[in-house]
C-alpha atoms as one frame of an Amber mdcrd trajectory, in Angstrom:
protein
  12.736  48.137 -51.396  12.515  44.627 -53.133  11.299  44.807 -56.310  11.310
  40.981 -57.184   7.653  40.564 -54.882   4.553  42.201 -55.575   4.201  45.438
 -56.440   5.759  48.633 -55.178   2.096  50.206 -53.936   1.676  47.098 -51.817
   4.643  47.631 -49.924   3.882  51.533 -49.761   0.177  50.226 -48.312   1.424
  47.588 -45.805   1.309  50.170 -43.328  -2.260  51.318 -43.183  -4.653  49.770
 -40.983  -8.006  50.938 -41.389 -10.938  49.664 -39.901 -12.526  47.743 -42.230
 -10.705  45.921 -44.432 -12.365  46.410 -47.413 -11.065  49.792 -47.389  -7.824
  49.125 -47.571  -8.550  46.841 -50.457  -9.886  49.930 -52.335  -6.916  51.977
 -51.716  -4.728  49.832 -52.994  -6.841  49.298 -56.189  -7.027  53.225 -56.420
  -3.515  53.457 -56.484  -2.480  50.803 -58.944  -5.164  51.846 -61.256  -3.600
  55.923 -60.759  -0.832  54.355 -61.313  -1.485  53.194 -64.557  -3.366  56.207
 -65.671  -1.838  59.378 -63.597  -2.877  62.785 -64.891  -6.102  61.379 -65.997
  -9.447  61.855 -64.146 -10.914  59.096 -62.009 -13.718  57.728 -64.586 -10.596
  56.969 -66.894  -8.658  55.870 -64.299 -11.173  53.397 -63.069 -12.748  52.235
 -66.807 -16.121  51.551 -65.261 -19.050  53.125 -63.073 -18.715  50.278 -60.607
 -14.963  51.123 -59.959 -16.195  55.042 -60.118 -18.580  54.827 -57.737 -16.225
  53.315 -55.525 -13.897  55.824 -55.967 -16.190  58.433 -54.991 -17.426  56.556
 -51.908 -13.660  56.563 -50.639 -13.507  59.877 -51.061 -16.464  60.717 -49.399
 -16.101  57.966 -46.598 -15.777  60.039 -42.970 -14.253  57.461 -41.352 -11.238
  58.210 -43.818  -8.688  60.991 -43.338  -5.017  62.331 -45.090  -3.410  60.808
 -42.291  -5.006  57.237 -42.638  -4.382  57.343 -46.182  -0.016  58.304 -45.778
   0.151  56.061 -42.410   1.501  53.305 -44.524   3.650  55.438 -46.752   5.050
  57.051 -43.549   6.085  53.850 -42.122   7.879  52.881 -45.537   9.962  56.314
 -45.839  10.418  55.222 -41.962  12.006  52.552 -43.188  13.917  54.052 -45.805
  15.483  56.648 -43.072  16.922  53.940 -41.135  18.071  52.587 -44.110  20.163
  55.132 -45.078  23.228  56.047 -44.062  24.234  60.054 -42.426  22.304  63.075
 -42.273  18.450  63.388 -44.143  17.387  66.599 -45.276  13.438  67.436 -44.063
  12.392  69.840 -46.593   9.503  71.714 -46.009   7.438  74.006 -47.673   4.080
  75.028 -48.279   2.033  75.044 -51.848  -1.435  75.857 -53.127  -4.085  74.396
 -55.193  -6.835  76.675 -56.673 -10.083  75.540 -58.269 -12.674  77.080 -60.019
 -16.178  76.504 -58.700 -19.880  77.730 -58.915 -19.940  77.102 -55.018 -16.739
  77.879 -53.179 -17.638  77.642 -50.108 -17.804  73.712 -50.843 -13.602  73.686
 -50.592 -12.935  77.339 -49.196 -11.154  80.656 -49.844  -7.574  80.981 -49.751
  -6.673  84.819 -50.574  -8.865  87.425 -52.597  -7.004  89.065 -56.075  -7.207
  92.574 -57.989  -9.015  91.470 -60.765  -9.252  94.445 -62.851 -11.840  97.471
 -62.990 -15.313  96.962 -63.674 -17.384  99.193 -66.258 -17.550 102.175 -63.508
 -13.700 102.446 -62.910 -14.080 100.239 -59.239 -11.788  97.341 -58.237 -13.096
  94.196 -59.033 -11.684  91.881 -55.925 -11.739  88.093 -56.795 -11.767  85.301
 -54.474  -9.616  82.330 -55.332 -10.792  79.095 -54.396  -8.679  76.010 -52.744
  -6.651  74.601 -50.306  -2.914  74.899 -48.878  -0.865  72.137 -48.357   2.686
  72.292 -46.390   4.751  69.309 -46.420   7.568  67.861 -45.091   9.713  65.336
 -47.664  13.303  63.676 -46.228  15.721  63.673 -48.725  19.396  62.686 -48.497
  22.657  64.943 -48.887  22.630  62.968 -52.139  19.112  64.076 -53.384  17.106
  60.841 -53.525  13.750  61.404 -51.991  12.930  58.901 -49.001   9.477  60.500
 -49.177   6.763  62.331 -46.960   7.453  62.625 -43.281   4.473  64.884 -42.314
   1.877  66.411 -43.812  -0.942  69.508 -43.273  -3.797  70.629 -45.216  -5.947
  74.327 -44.382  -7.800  76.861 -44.990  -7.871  80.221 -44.391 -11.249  79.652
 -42.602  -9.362  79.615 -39.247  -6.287  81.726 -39.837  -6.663  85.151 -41.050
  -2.974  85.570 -41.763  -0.444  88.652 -40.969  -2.156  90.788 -43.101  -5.152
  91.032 -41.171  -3.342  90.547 -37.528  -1.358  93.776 -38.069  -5.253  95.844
 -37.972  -5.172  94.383 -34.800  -2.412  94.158 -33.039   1.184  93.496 -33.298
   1.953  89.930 -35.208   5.447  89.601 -33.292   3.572  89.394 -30.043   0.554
  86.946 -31.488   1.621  83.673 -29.811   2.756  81.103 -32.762  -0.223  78.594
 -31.865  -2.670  81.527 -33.015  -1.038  81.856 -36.686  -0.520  80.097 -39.310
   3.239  79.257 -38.993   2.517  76.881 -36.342   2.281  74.407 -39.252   6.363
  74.542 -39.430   6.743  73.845 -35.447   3.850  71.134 -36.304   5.688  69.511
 -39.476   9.155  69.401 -37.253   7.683  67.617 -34.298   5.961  64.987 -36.668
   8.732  63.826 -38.707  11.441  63.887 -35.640   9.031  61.644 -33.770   8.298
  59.468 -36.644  12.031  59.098 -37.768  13.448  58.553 -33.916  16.753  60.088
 -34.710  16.133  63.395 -34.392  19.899  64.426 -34.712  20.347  62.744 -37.968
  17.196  65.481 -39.334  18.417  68.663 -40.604  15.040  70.723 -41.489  15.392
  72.726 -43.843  12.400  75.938 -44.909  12.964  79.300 -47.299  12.563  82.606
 -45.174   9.065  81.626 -44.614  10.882  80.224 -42.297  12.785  82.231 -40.357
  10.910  81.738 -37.033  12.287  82.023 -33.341   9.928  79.430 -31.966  11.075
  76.478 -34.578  14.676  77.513 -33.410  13.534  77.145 -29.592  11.538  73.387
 -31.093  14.393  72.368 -32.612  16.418  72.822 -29.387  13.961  71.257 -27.508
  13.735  68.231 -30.049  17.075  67.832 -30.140  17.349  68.242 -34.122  18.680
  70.686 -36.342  17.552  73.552 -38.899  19.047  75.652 -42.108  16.757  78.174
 -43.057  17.170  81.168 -45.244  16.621  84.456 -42.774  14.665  87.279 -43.818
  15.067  88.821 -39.923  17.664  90.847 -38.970  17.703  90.023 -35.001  18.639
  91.635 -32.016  22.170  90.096 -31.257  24.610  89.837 -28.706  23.510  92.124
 -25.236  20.919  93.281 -27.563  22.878  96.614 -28.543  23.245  95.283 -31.766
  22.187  93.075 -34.953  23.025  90.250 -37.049  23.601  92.329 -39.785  26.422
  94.178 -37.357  27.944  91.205 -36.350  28.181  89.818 -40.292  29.483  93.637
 -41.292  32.425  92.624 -39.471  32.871  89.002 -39.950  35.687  88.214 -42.696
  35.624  86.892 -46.110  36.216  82.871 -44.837  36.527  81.953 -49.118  35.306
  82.169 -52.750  33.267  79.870 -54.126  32.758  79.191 -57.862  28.667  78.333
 -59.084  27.307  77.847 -62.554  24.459  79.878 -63.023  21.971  80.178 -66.024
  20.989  84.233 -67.103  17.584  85.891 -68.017  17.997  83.723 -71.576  19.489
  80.609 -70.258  22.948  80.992 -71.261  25.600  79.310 -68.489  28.099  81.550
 -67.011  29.931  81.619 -63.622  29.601  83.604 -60.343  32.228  84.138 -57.833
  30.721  83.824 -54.544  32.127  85.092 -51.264  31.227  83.223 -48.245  31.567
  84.133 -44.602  29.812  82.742 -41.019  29.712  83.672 -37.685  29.057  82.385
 -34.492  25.836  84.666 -33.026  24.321  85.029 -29.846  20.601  85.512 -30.957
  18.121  86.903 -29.014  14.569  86.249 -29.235  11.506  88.902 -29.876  11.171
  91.832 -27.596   7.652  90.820 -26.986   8.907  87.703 -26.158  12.153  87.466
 -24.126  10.498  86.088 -21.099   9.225  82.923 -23.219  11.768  81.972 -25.087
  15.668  81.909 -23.901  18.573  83.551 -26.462  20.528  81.165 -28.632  23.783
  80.822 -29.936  23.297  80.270 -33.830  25.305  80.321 -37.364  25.159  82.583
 -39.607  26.154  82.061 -43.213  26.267  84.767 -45.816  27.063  83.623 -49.386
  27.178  86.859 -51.604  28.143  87.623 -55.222  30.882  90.137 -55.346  29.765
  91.847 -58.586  26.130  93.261 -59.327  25.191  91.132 -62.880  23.688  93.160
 -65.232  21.507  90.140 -66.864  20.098  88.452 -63.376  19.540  89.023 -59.982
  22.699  89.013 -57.317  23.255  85.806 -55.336  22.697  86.758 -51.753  21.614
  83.910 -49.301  22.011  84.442 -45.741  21.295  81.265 -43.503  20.988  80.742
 -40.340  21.695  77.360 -38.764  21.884  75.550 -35.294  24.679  73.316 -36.683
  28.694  74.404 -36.033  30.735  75.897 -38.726  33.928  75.772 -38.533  35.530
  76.035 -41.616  34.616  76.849 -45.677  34.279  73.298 -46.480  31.761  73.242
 -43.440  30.029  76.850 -44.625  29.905  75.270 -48.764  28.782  71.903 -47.671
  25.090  73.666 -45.363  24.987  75.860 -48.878  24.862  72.437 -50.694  22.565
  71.472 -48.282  20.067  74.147 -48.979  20.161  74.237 -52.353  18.636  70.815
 -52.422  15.397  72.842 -50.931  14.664  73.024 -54.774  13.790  69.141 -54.726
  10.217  69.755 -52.785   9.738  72.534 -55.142   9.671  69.559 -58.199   7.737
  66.933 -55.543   4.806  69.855 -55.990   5.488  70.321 -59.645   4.281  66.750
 -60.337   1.496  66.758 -57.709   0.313  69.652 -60.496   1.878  68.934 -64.015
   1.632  65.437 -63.450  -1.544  63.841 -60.881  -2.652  67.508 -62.384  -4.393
  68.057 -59.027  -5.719  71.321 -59.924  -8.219  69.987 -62.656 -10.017  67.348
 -59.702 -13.876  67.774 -60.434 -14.351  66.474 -56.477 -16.702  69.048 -54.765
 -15.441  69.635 -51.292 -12.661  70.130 -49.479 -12.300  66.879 -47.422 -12.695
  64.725 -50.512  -9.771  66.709 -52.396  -7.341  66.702 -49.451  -8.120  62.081
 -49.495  -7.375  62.674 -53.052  -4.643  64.720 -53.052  -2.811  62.542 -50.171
  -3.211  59.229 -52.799  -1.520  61.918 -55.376   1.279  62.115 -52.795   1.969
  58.787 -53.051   2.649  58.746 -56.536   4.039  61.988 -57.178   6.917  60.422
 -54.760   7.098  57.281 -57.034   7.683  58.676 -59.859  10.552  61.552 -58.301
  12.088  58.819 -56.651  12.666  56.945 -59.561  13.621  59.571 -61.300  16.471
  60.606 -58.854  17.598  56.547 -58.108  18.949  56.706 -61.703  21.461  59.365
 -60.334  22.229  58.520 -57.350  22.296  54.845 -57.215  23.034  54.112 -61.235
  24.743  50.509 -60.466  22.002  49.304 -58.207  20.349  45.705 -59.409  17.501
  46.371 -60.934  14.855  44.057 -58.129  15.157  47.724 -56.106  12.492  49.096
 -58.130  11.350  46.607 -60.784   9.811  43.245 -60.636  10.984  40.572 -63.161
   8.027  40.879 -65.006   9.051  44.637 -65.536  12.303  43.741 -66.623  11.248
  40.869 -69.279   8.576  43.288 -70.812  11.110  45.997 -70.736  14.110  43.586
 -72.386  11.984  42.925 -75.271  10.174  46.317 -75.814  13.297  48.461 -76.042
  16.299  46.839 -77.636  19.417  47.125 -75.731  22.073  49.881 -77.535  25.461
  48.023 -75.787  24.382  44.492 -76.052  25.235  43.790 -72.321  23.502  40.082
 -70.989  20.536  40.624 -68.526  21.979  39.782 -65.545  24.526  42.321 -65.981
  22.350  45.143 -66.365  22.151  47.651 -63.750  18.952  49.797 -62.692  19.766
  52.840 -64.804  19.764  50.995 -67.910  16.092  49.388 -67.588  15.403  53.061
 -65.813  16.552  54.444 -69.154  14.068  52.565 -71.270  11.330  53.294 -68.958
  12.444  56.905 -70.152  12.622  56.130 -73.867   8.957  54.550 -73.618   8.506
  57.977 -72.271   9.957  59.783 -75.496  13.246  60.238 -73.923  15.952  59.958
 -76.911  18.994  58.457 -74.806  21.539  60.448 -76.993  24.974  60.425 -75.741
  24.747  63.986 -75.095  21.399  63.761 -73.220  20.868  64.778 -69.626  19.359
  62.131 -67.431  16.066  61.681 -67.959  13.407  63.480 -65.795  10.161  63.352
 -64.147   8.365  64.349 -67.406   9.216  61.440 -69.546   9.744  58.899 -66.465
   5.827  59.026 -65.477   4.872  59.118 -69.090   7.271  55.828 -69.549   5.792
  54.797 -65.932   1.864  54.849 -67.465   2.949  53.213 -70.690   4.656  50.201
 -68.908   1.889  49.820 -66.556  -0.635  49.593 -69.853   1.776  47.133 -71.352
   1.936  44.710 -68.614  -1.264  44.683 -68.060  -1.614  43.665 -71.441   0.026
  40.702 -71.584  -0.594  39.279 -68.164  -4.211  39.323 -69.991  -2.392  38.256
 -73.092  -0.741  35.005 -70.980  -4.154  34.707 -69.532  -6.073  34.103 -73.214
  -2.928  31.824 -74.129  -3.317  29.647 -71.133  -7.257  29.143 -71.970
């Protein structure tokens, strides 16, 4: 990622091809002007009812979907896969955003809520409005997001969900292309085929999960999982369980983790950690589809019950070998990063603040929502390529304009000549134009004060390429 020519969103762009020009011309004006103003609503974004009006006929534009929108941001974390060196993380995971409208129907229903008892003592039931939205970000063993690899928005127009299959008929015999987990067998095929190296891709889910068809995909992919289990299975000749198998399987090593209690204070948990080698079988209702595998397990239990927190006790379940505690701590490592698409949503809400779009139907917030994407990966990659790549040159993410503006905005605390400065130290003062203090005893700065910092620059150059426009006249 050069960041000595043009700007980063036309790079992110150079991918989409849509079939008129002119609309690609108004994406890329969309996103530098979010850019400059993200969190805001699209009348402040834009500054005028020309640029408004635009907006809202991009939005509304039928010849424009989610996936025309990411094709060129695909292509660029494409690019930053190959770029990169051992295994990527594909975290996936699934999030919500509600709205409140006079006419739901507009965007659609996504679960219904006790609300309380009316005057007469009855159950008020209360139908949230909004969408679902399960993505798929690569990340590497490092953390540093490489950014969205597939993407699905829904409804629960067409899937009624668990709850109301089990009136039915039993869910574990519903084929997995009639429920809504299909999205996770969906999500897996998408970013193998758009990385091409699908043994490099480790997808990783929570026990949402935990689903015998991905295991058979995966196979059939040739990729890998680590998910958290929530099944115990049949194992073995199928006169057993996991959960036998594990009962038996010895203590491979202790492990040592901070952890943080109910009021924040640090302490540290001994964690024992064993694996196994299982032969898993698949669903009763469906042994003649799928074939058995031969899967790791990995339990990582606290040995003592805390009195101020709840008990560590993962239990993964991986198609990857384990052959050793290294091996077993390293595919915990792994999934602990599963937090990092956890923050990608938090600033799709705290900061694009999705939730608060005024757009009226669902098809117009899912265009919108995609261009939030885009940012929301900016800004967390930026955040993250202060810690993972601190001694970088600066032309990865900044231009020279960016770096100028920045040299004379915040003064420099060590005094070091430009070209010796690194990308975390003009990352830094992006942070303190942010509010970020830069104390010695300061964390890294995070996404909070980075997109804050991120507006504030964008203002300021704007500013005085204006500024060097009035001089020049």
């Amino acid at each position: 990622m050069d960041g000595t020519t043009g700007a980063w969103f036309d790079r992110e762009l150079a991918g989409c091809s849509f079939a008129d020009e002119r609309l690609n011309k108004r994406l890329r004006k969309l996103l530098e002007r979010m850019d400059g103003a993200m969190g805001e609503s699209l009348p402040l974004a834009c500054q005028d009812w020309a640029n408004t009006k635009a907006a809202y006929r991009f939005f509304s534009n039928d010849r424009i979907n989610e996936a025309a929108i990411l094709a060129g941001h695909f292509q660029s974390t494409r690019g930053r896969f190959a770029a990169a060196d051992g295994p990527i993380l594909v975290l996936q995971d699934t999030t919500e955003f509600s709205y409140q409208r006079a006419r739901p129907d507009g965007i659609g229903l996504t679960y219904r809520i006790n609300s309380g008892k009316d005057k007469a003592g009855r159950f008020r039931m209360h139908t949230v409005c909004g969408l679902l939205m399960h993505s798929s970000l690569a990340v590497t063993t490092e953390g540093l997001p490489l950014g969205l690899a597939a993407i699905k928005f829904w409804t629960r127009k067409k899937f009624k969900g668990t709850a109301a299959l089990k009136k039915k008929i039993n869910p574990t015999r519903v084929p997995i292309e009639h429920k809504e987990s299909i999205r996770w067998l969906e999500n897996m095929r998408q970013s193998t085929t758009l990385f091409g190296e699908p043994a490099r891709c480790i997808h990783i889910g929570d026990r949402e999960s935990d689903i015998y068809e991905l295991f058979c995909t995966a196979q059939e992919l040739g990729t890998h999982f680590l998910v958290r289990s929530c099944v115990d299975r049949l194992a073995g000749d199928g006169d057993h369980t996991i959960a036998d198998e594990m009962n038996d399987a010895q203590v491979a090593g202790v492990r040592h983790v901070e952890v943080c209690d109910s009021k924040g204070r640090v302490g540290t948990a001994a964690v024992e950690i064993r694996y196994r080698s299982i032969r898993v079988l698949p669903p009763i209702g469906k042994q003649k589809r799928y074939p058995a595998l031969t899967l790791t397990v990995l339990h990582a239990q606290e040995r003592e019950e805390p009195t101020d927190r709840p008990r560590i006790d993962w239990k993964l379940i991986t198609d990857l070998p384990v052959h050793s505690h290294e091996a077993a701590v390293e595919k915990l490592r792994w999934y602990a990063l599963r937090w990092k698409i956890e923050v990608f949503h938090k600033i799709l809400k705290s900061g694009c603040r999705a939730e608060e779009a005024r757009l009226r139907t669902a098809e117009r917030l899912v265009k919108l929502i995609s261009v939030f994407c885009i940012l929301s990966w900016r800004v967390f990659w930026m955040t993250m390529i202060n810690r993972s790549a601190p001694n970088a040159e600066p032309g990865l993410a900044l231009t020279d304009v960016e770096t100028t503006l920045l040299d004379q905005l915040v003064p420099d605390k060590d005094h070091r000549a430009p070209h010796e400065k690194t990308l975390s130290a003009y990352l830094v003062k992006i942070a303190r134009l942010g509010g970020y203090l830069a104390r010695a005893s300061d964390p890294p700065p995070g996404n909070i004060v980075m997109w804050r910092g991120l507006s504030r620059l964008t203002d300021i150059k704007l500013g005085a390429l204006l500024g060097a426009g009035f001089v020049g006249n």
